[in-house]
N, CA, C and O atoms as a GROMACS GRO file, in nm:
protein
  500
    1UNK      N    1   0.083  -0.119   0.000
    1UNK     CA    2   0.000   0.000   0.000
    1UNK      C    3   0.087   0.124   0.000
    1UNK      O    4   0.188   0.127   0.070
    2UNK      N    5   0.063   0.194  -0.052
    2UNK     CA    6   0.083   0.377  -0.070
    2UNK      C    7   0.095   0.448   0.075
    2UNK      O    8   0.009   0.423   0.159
    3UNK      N    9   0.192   0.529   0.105
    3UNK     CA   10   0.154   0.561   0.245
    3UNK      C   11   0.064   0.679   0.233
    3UNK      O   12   0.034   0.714   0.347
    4UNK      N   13   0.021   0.738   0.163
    4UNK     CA   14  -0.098   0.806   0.120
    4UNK      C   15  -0.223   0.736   0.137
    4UNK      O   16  -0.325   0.782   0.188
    5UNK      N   17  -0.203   0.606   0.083
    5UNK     CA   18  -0.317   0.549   0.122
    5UNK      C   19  -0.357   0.485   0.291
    5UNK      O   20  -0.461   0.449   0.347
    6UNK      N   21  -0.262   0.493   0.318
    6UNK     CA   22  -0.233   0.451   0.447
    6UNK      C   23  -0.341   0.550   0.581
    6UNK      O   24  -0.422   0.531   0.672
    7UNK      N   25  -0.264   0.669   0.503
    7UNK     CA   26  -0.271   0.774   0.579
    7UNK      C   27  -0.415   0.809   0.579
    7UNK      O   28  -0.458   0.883   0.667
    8UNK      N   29  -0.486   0.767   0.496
    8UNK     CA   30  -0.598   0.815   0.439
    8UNK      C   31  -0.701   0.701   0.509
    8UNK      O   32  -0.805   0.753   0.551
    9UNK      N   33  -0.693   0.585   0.526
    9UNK     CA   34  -0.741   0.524   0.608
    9UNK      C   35  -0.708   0.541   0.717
    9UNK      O   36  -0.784   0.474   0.787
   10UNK      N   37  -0.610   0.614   0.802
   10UNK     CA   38  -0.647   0.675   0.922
   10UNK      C   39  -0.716   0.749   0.950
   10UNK      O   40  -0.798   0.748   1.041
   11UNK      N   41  -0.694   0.825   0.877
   11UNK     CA   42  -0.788   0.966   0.942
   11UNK      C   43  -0.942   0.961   0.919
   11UNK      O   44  -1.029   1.012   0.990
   12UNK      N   45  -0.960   0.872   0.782
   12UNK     CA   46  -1.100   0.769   0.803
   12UNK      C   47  -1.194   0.730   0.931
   12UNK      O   48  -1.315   0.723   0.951
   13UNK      N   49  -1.071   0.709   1.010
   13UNK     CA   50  -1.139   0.576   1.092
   13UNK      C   51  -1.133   0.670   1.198
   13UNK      O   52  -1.232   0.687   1.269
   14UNK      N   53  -1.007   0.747   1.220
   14UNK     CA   54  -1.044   0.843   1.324
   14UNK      C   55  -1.137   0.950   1.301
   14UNK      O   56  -1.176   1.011   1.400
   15UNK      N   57  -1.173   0.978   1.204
   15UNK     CA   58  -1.354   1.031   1.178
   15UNK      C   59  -1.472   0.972   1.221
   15UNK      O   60  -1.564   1.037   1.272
   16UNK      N   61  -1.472   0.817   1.197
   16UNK     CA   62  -1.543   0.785   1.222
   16UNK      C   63  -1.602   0.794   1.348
   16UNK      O   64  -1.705   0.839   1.397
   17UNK      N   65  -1.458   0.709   1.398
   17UNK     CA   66  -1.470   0.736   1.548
   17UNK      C   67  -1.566   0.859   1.634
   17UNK      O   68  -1.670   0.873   1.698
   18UNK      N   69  -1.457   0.927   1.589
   18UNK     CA   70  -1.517   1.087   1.638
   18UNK      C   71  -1.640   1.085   1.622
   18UNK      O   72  -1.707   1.094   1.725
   19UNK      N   73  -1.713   1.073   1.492
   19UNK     CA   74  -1.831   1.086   1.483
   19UNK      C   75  -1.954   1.022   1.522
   19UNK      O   76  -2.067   1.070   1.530
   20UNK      N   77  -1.914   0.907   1.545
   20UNK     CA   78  -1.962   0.809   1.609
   20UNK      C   79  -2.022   0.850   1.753
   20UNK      O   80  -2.141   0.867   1.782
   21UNK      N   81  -1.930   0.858   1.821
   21UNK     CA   82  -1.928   0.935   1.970
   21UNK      C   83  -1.930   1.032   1.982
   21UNK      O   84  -1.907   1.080   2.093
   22UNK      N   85  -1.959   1.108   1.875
   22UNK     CA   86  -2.065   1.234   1.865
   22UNK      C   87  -2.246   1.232   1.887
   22UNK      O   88  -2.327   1.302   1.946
   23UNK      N   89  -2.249   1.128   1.815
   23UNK     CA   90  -2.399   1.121   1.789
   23UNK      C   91  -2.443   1.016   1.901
   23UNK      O   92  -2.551   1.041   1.954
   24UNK      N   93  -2.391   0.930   1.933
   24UNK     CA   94  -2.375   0.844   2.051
   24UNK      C   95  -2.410   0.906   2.215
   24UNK      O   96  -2.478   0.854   2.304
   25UNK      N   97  -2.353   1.010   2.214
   25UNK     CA   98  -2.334   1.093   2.379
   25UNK      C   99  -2.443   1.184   2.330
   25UNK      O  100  -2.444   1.263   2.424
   26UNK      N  101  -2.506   1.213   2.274
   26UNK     CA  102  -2.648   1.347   2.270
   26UNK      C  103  -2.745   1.304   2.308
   26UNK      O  104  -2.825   1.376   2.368
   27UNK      N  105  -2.763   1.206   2.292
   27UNK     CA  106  -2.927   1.136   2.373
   27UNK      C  107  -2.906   1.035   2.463
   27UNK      O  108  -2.803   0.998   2.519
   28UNK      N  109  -3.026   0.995   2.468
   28UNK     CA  110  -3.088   0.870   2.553
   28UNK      C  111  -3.154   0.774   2.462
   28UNK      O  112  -3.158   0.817   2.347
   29UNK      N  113  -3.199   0.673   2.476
   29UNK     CA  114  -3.243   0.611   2.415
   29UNK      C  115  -3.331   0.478   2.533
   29UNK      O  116  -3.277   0.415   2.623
   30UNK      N  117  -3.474   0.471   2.490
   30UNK     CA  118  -3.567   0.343   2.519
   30UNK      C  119  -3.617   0.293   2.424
   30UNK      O  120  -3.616   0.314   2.303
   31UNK      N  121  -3.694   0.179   2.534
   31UNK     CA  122  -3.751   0.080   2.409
   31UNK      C  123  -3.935   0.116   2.414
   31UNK      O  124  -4.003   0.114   2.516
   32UNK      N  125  -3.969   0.137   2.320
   32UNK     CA  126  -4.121   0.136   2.325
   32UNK      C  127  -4.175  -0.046   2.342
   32UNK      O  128  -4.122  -0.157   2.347
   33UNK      N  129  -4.306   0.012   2.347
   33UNK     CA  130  -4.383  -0.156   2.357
   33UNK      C  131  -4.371  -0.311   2.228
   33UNK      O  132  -4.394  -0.432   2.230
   34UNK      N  133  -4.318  -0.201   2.122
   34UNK     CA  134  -4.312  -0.312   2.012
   34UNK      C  135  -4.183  -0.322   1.998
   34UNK      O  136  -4.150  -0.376   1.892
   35UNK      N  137  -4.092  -0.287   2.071
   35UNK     CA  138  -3.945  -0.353   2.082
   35UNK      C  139  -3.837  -0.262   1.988
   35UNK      O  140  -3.717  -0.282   1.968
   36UNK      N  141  -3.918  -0.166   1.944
   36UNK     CA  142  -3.862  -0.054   1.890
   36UNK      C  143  -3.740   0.066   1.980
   36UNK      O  144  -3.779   0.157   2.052
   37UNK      N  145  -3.592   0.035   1.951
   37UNK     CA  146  -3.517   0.198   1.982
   37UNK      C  147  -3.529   0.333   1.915
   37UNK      O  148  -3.515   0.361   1.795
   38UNK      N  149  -3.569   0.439   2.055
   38UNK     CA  150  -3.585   0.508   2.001
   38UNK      C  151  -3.476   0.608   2.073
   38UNK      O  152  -3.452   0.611   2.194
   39UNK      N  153  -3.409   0.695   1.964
   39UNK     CA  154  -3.286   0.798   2.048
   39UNK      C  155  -3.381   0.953   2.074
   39UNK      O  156  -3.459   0.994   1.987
   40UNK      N  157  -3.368   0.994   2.147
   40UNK     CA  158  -3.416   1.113   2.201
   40UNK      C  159  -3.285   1.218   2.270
   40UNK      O  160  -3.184   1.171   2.321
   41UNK      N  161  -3.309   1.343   2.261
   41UNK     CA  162  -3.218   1.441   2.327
   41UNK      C  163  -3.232   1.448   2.432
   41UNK      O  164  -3.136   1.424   2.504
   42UNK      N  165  -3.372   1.489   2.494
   42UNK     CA  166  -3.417   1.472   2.642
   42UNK      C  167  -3.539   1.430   2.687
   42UNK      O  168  -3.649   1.421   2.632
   43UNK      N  169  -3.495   1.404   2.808
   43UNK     CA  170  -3.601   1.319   2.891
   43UNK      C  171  -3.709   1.364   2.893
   43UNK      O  172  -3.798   1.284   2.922
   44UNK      N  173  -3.753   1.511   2.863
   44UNK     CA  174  -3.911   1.559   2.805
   44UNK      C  175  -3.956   1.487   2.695
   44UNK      O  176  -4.073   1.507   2.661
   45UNK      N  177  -3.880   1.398   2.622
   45UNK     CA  178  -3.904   1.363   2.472
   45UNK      C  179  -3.953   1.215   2.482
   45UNK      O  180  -4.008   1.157   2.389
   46UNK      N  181  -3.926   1.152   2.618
   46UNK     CA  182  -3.995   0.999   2.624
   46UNK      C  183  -4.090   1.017   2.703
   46UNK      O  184  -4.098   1.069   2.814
   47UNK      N  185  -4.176   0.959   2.621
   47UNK     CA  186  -4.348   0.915   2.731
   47UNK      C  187  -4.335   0.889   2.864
   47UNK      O  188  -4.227   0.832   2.876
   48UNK      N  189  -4.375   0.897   2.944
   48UNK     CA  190  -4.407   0.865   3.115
   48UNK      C  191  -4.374   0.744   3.089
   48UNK      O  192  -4.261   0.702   3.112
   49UNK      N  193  -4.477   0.665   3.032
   49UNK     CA  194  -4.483   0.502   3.060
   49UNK      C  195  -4.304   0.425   3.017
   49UNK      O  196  -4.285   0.304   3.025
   50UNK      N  197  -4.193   0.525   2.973
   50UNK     CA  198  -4.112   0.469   2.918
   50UNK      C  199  -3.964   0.520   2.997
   50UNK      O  200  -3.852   0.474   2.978
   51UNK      N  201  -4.011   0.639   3.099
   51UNK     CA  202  -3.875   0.709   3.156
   51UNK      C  203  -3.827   0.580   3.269
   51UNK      O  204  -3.709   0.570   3.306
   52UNK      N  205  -3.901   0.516   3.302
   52UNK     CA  206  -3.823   0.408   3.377
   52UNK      C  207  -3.696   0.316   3.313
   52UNK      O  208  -3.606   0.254   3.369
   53UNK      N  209  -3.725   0.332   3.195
   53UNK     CA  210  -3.666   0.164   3.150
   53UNK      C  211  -3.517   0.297   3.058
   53UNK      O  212  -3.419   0.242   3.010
   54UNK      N  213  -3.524   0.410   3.052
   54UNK     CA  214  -3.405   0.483   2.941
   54UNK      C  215  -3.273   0.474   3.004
   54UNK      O  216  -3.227   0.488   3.117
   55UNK      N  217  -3.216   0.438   2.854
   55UNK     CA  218  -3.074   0.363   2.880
   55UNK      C  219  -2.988   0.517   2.934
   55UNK      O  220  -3.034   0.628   2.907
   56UNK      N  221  -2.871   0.499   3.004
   56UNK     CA  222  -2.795   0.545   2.957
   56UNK      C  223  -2.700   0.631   2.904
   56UNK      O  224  -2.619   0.551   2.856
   57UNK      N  225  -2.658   0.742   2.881
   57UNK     CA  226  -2.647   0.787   2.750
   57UNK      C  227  -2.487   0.708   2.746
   57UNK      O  228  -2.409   0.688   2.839
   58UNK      N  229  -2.474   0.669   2.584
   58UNK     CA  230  -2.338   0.565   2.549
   58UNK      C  231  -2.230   0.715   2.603
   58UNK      O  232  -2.257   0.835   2.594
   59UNK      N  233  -2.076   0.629   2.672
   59UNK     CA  234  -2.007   0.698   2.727
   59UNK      C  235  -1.896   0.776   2.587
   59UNK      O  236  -1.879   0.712   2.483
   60UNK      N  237  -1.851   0.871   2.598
   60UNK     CA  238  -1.796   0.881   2.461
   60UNK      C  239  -1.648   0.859   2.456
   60UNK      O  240  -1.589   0.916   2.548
   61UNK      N  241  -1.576   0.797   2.379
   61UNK     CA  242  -1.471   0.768   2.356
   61UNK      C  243  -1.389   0.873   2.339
   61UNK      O  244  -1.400   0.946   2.240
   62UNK      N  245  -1.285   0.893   2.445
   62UNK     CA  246  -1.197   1.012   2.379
   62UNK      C  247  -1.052   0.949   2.361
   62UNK      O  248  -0.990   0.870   2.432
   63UNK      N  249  -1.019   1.017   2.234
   63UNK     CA  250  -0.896   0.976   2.213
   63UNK      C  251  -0.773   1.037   2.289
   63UNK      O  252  -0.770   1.156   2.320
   64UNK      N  253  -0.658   0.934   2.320
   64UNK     CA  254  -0.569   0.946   2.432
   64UNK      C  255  -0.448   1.112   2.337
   64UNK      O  256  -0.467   1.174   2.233
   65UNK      N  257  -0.361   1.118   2.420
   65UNK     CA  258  -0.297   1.199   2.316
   65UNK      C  259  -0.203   1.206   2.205
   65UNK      O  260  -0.176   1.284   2.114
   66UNK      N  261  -0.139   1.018   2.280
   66UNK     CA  262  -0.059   0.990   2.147
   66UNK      C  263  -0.201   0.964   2.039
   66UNK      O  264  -0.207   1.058   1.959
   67UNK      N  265  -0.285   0.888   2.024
   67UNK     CA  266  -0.402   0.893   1.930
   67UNK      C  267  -0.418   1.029   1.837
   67UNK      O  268  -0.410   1.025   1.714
   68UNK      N  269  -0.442   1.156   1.919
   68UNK     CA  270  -0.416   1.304   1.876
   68UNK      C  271  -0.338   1.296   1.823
   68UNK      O  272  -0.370   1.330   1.709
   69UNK      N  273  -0.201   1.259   1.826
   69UNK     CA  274  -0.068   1.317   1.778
   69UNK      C  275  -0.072   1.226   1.621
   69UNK      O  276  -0.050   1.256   1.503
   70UNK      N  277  -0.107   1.116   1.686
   70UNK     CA  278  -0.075   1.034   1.545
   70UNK      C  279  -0.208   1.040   1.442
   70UNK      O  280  -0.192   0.984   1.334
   71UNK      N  281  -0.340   1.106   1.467
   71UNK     CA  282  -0.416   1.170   1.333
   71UNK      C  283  -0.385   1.307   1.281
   71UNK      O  284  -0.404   1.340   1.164
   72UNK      N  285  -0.315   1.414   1.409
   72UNK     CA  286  -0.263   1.495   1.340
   72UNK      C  287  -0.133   1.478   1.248
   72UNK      O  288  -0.132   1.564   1.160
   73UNK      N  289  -0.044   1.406   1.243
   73UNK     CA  290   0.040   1.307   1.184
   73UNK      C  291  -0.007   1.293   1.050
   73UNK      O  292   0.047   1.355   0.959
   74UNK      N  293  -0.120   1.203   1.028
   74UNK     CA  294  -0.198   1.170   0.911
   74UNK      C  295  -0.188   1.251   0.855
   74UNK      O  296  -0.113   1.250   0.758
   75UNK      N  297  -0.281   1.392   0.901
   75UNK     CA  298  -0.304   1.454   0.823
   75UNK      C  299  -0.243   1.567   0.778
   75UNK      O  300  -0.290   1.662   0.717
   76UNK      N  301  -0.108   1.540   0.824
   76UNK     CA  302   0.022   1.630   0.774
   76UNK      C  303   0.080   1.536   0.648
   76UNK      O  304   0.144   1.558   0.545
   77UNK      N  305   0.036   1.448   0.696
   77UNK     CA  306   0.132   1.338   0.574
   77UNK      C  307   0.054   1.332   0.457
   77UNK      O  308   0.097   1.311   0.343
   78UNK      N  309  -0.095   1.355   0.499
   78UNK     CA  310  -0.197   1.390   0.402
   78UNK      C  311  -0.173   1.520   0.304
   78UNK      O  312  -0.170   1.523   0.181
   79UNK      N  313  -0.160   1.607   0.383
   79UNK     CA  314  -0.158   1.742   0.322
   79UNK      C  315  -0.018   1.733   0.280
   79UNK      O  316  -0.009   1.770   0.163
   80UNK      N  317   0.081   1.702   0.322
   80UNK     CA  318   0.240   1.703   0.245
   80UNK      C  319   0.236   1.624   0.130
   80UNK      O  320   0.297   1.662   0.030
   81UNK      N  321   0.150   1.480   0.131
   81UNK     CA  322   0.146   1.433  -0.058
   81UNK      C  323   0.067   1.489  -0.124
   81UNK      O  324   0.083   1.469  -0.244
   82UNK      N  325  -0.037   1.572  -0.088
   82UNK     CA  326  -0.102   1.648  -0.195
   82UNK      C  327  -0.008   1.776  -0.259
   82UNK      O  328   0.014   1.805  -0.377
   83UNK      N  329   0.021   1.818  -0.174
   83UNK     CA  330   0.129   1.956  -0.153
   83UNK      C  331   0.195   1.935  -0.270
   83UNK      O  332   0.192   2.020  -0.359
   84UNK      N  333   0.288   1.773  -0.286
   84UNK     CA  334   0.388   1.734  -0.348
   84UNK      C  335   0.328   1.719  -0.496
   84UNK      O  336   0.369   1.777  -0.596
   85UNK      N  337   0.233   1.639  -0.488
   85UNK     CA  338   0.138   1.601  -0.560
   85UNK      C  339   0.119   1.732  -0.649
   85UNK      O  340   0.149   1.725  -0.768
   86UNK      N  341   0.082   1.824  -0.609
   86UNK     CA  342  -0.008   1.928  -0.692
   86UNK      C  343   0.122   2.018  -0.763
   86UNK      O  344   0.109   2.087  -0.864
   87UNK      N  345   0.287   1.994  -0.660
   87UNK     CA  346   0.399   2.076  -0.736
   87UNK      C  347   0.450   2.014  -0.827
   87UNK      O  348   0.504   2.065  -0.925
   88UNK      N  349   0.433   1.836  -0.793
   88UNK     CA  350   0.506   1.755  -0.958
   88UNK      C  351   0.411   1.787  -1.095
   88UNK      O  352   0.450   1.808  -1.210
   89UNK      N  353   0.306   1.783  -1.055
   89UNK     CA  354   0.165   1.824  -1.134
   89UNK      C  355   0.252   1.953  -1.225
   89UNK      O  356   0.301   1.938  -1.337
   90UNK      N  357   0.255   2.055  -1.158
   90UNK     CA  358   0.249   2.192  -1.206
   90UNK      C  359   0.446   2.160  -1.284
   90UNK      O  360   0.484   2.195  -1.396
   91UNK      N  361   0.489   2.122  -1.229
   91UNK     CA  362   0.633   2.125  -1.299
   91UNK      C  363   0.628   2.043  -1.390
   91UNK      O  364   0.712   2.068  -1.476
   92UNK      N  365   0.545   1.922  -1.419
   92UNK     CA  366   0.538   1.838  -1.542
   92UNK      C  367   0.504   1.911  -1.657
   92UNK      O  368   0.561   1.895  -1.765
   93UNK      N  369   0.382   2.022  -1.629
   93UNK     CA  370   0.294   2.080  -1.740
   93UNK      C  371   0.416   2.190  -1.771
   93UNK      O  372   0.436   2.218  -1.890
   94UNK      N  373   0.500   2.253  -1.669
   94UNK     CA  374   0.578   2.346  -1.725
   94UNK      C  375   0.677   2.276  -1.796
   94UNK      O  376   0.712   2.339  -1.896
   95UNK      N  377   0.733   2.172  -1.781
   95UNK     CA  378   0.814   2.074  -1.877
   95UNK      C  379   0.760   2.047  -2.042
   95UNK      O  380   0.819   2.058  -2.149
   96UNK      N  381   0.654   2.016  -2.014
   96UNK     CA  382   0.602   2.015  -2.139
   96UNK      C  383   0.544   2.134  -2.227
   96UNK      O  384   0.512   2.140  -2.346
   97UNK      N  385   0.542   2.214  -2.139
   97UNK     CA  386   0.528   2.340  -2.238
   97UNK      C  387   0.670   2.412  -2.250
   97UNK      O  388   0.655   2.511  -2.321
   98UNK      N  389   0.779   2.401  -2.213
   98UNK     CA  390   0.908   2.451  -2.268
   98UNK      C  391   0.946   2.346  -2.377
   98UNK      O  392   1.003   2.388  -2.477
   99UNK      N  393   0.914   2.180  -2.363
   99UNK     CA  394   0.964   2.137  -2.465
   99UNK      C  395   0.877   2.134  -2.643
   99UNK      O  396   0.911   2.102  -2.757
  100UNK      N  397   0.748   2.191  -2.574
  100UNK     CA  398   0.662   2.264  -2.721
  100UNK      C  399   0.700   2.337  -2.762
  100UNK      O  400   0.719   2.342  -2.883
  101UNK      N  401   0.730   2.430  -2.681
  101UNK     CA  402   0.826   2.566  -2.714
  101UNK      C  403   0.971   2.531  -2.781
  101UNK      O  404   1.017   2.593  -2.878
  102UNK      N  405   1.035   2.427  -2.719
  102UNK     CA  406   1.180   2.420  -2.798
  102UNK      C  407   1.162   2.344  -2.923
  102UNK      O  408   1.256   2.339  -3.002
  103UNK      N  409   1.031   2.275  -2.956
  103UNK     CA  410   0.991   2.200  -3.076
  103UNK      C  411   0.968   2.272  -3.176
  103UNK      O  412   1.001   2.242  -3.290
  104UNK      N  413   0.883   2.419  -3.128
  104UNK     CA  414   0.797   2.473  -3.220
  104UNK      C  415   0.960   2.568  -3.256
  104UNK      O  416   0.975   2.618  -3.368
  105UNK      N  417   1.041   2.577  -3.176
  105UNK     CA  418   1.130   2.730  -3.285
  105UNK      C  419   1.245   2.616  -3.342
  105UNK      O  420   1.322   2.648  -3.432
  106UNK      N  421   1.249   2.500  -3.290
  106UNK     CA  422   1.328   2.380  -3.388
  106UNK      C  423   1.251   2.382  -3.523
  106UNK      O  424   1.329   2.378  -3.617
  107UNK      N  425   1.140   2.387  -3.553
  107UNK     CA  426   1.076   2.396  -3.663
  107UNK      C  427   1.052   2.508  -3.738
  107UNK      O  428   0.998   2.497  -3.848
  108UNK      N  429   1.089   2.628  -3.686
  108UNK     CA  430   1.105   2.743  -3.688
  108UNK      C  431   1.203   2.793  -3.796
  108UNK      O  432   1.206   2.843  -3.909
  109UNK      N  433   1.321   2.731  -3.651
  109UNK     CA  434   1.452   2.724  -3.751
  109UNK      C  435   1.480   2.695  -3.906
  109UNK      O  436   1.521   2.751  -4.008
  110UNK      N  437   1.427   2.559  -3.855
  110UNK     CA  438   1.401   2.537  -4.005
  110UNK      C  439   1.365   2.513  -4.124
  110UNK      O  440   1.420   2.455  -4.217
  111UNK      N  441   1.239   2.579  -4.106
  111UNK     CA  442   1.150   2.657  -4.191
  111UNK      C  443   1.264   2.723  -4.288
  111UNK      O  444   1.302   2.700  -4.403
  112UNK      N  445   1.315   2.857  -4.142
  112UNK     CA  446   1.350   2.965  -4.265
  112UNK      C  447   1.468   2.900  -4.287
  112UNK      O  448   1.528   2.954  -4.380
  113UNK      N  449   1.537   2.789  -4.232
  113UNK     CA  450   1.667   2.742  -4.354
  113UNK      C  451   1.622   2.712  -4.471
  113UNK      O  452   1.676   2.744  -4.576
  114UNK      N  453   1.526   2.653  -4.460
  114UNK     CA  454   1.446   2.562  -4.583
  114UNK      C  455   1.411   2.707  -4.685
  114UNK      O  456   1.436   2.709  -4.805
  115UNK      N  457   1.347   2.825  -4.608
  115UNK     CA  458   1.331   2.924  -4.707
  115UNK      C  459   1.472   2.998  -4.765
  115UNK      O  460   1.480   3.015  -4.886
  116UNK      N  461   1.571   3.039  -4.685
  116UNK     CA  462   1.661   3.065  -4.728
  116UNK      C  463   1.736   3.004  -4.884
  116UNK      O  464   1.768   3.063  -4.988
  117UNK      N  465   1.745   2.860  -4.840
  117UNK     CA  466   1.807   2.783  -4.883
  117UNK      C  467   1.720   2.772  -5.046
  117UNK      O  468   1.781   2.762  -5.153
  118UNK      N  469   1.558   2.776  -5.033
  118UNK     CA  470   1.505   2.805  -5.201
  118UNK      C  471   1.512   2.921  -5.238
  118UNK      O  472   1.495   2.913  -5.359
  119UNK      N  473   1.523   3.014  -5.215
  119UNK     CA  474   1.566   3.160  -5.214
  119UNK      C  475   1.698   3.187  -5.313
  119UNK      O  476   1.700   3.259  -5.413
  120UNK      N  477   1.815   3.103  -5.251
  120UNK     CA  478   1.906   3.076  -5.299
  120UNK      C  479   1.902   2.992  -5.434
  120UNK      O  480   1.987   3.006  -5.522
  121UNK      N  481   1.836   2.938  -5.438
  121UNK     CA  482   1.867   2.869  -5.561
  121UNK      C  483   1.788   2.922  -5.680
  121UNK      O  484   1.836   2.912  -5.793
  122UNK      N  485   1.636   2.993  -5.654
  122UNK     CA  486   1.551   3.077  -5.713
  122UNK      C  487   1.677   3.218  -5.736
  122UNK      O  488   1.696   3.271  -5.846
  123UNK      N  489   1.727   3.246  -5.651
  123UNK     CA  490   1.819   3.346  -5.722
  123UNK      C  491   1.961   3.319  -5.768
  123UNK      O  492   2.043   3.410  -5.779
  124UNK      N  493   1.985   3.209  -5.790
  124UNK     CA  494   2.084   3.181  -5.888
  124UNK      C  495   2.016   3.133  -5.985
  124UNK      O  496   2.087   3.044  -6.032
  125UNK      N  497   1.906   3.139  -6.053
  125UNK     CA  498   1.896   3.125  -6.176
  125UNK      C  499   1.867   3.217  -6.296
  125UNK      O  500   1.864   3.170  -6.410
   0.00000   0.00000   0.00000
């Protein structure tokens, strides 16, 4: 694997994460009578017959600080191959447009040898 790609499945997963235990820690959640979960923000939001039985709220996962260090990591390593990425990009296209350029006055050249050169012979006759 690519360490681009690497990198890119980290910071994936540490999204997920994050996000996960975002949406996870905002409510509560019970079960109604037909066995149905339901997530709610607050406890005004579940029926009487149901505030007995509400879970909970899931605890949220926080990441330690080497964890921190090593998605900010990622996403330096992320942003440094694009970085790289986008300057080989731009120096390829300038490569190829100096060597159009050295094609087009190579042909240039010699054009006007080629004109010179019938010129010459149109005026020696």
């Amino acid at each position: 694997m690519r360490k681009g790609t690497i990198a890119s499945i980290i910071m994936s997963a540490a999204f997920l994460v994050a996000t996960v235990a975002v949406c996870c820690a905002q409510g509560m959640r019970y079960m109604d009578s037909s066995g149905t979960i339901h997530f709610v923000d607050s406890i005004n939001q579940v029926p009487r017959q149901y505030r007995a039985q509400i879970y909970p709220p899931t605890p949220t996962p926080v990441l330690d600080k080497r964890a921190q260090a090593q998605v900010r990591r990622a996403q330096k390593d992320e942003d440094d191959r694009r970085i790289r990425a986008e300057r080989d990009k731009k120096r390829e296209e300038e490569q190829r447009k100096m060597e159009y350029e050295r094609q087009r006055q190579k042909e240039e050249r010699e054009l006007r040898r080629r004109e010179e050169a019938t010129s010459l012979i149109r005026g020696s006759r």
